[in-house]
N, C-alpha and C positions, 0 to 999 in steps of 0.2 A: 587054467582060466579060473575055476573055481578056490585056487589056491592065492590067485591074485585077490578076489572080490573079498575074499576073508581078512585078506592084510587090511584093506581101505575102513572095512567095517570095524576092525580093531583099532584104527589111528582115531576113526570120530570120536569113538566111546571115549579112549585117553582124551580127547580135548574136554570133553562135555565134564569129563569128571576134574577135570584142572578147573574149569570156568568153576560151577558149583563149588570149591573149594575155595577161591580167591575172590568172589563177590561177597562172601558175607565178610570174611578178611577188611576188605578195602572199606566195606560199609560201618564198619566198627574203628576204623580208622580216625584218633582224635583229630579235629578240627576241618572235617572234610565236609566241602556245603550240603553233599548229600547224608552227611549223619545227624548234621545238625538241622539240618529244612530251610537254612536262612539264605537268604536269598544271597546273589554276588554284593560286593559293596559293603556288606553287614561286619564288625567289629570279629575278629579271626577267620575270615575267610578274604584270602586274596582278588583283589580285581585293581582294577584301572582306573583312576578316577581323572575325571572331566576336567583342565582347568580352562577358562575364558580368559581371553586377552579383552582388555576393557579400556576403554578412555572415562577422564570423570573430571567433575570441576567440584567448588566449593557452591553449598547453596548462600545465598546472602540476598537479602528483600532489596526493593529499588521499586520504580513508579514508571508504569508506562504513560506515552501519551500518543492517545491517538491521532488519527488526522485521515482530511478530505481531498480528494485527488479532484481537484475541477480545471476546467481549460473559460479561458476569457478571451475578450479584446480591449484596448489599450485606447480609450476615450478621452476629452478633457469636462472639467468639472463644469467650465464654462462654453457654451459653441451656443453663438445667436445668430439666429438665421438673419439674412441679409433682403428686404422688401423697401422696393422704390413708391417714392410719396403718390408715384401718380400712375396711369396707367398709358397704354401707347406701345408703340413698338421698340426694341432695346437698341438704341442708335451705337455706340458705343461702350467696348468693355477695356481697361486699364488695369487688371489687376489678371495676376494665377494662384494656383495652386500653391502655398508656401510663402506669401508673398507678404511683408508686413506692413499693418496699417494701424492709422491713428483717427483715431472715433473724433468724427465730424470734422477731419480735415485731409485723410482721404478720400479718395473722387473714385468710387469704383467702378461705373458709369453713369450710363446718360440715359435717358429715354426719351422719345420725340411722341407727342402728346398728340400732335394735328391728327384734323381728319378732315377730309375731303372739304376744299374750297375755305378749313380754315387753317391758318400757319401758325404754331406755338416755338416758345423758346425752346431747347431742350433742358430737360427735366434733371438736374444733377442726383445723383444716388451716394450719397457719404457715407462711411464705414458707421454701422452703428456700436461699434467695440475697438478698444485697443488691442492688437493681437494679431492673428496669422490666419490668412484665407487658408481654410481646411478644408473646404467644396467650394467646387463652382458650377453651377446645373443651367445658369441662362448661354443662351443662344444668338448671336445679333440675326437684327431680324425677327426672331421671335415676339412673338405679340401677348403683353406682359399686363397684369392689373395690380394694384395695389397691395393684392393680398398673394402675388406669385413669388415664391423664394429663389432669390436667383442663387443664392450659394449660403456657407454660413461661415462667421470667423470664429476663434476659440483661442484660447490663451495655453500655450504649449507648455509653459512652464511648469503648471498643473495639472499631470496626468495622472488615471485613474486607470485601475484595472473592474473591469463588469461581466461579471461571471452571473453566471446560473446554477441554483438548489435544487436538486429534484424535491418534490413536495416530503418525503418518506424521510429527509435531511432538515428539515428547516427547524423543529423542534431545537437542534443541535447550536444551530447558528445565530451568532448575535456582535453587535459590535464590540470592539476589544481585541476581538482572537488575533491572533498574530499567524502569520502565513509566508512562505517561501513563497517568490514568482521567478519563474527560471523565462527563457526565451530561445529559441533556434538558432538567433541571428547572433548567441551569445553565451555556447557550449562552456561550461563549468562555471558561467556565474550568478550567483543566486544574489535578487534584490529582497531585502525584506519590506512588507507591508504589514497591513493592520486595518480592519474590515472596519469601514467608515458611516457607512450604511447597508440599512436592510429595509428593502420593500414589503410596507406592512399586507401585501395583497400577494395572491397566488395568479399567479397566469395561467386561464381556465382552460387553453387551447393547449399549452407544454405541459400544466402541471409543475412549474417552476418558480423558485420566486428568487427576484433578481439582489445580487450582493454587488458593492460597489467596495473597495480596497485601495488606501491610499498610499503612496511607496514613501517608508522612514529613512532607507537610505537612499544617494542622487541618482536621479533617472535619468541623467540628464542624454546618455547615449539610448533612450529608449522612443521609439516612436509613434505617432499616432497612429491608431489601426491596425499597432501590430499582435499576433497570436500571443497569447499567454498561458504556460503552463500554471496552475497557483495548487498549491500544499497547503492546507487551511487545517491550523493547529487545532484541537479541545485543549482546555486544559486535564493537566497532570493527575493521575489518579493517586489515590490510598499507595501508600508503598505496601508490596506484599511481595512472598518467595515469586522471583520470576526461574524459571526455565526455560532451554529451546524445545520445542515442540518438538522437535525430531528424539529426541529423549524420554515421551515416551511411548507405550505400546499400547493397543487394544487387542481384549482379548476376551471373548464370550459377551461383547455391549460393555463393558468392563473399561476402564481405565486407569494403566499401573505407569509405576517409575520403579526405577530400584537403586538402594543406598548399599554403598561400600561398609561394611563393618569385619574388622579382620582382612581376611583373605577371602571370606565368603560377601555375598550381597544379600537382604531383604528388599521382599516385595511386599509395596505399598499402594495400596487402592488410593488416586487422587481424583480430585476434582480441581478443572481447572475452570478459569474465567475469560476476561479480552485477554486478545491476539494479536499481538501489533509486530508486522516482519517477521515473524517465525518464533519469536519471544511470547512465552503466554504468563500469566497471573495461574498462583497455586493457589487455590481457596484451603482446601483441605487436602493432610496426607502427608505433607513434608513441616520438616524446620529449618530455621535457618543454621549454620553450620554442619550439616549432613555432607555427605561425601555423594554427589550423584555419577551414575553413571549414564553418561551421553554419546555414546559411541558402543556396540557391542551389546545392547541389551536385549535384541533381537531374538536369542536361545537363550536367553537366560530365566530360569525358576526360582523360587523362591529357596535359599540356601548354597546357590550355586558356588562353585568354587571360583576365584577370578584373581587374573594379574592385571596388574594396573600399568601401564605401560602410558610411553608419552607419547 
């Protein structure tokens, strides 16, 4: 037993005296990170280096232009209420909804004037417009005065789109602007207009002020009363480096992009400006002809290694 515990105690000592001989050996060893202190990475010491797969475009300046998302309805420029010269009960109505008339020589009704114990002719009611009954609000029977509107006509041919500004927008808006009007009833076509009028007063109850928009190309499949989607251009800004916003990062409140140079990229502090669709304005930080990277810049540092890939 005692001749066993001797042998174990004589194998450690050999190992202990191998090690102590072969650490200072290995440590004197040219080009090894631990003789030299330098970290992995470092010029004669082996390691691994990172490369990025990257997507990238060319930079090149251009001009956004903004624009206002608003919803309307589809008015005419002309609609005059329709009021019989006299007053009485409404004996007869001649006309609907869509129906077309000629100013003073359609007969839209009648009204019967008597009253008790006296008997009148009836009252004739003639279109006061050329144009197309667009409301009708009387009633026969209904007991009607000079001043009661029984309906109104309007001239179809001249339709308008009237939309609403929120007050926080009006600064922005004036006539001139040019504007898409799209419609439900009419999935991929777009009418252009051009903002006609603007109401110089704000609506103290919405806080809105009302815009009117007249259509440059034929409306003529468009109808009264109907929903309007309208895109209400500004004009065109300064041309500056545009990029996608998705290209670039933040990082510490910080705002980077990063160019292709080599195989490696540089990181560059920018400052961007308007945002229109995902496309921003570069104030400062880039030029034009720089190689960006917009795809992949996610891990990427400043010096990183990168493949450019399509």
């Amino acid at each position: 037993m005692k001749k066993r515990t001797k042998t174990v105690v004589t194998i450690v000592l050999a190992v202990i005296v191998v090690a102590l001989v072969a650490v200072p050996m290995i440590l004197k060893k040219p080009g090894s990170a631990a003789n030299t202190g330098a970290p992995p990475g470092a010029p004669g010491v082996p390691a691994a280096d990172t490369v990025y797969s990257v997507k990238t475009q060319d930079l090149a300046t251009g001009s956004l232009r903004d624009y206002l998302e608003l919803s309307g309805d589809v008015i005419t420029e002309t609609n005059v209420d329709i009021f019989p010269d006299t007053g009485g009960k409404l004996a007869e109505l001649f006309v609907h909804v869509g129906d077309h008339v000629v100013k003073g020589k359609t007969i839209l009704a009648t009204v019967d004037p008597s009253k008790p114990g006296v008997s009148y002719s009836l009252s004739p009611v003639p279109s006061p417009l050329t144009g197309t009954i667009t409301t009708m609000t009387a009633q026969l029977g209904a007991t009607v005065t000079s001043t009661t509107s029984l309906g109104t006509v309007g001239i179809l041919s001249d339709l308008l789109v009237e939309s609403k500004v929120a007050e926080t927008q009006v600064a922005s808006v004036a006539t001139g602007l040019k504007a898409d009007v799209t419609f439900e009833a009419f999935p991929g076509k777009t009418f252009s207009a051009v903002v006609d009028r603007v109401d110089p007063v704000i609506d103290t109850s919405s806080r809105t002020k009302t815009i009117r928009l007249r259509f440059l190309s034929s409306a003529d499949a468009v109808n009264l009363g109907m929903f309007a989607k309208v895109k209400l251009y500004f004009p065109s800004r300064e041309a500056k480096i545009l990029v996608p916003q998705e290209s670039v990062v933040t990082r510490l409140g910080k705002t980077y992009a990063f160019v292709v140079s080599g195989n490696t990229v540089a990181r560059r502090e920018v400052s961007l400006g308007l945002a229109v669709d995902g496309v921003a304005e570069v104030v400062t930080g880039l030029k034009a002809g720089e190689v960006l990277v917009v795809k992949g810049q996610e891990l990427l540092d400043d010096g990183a290694k990168v493949k450019v890939v399509k």
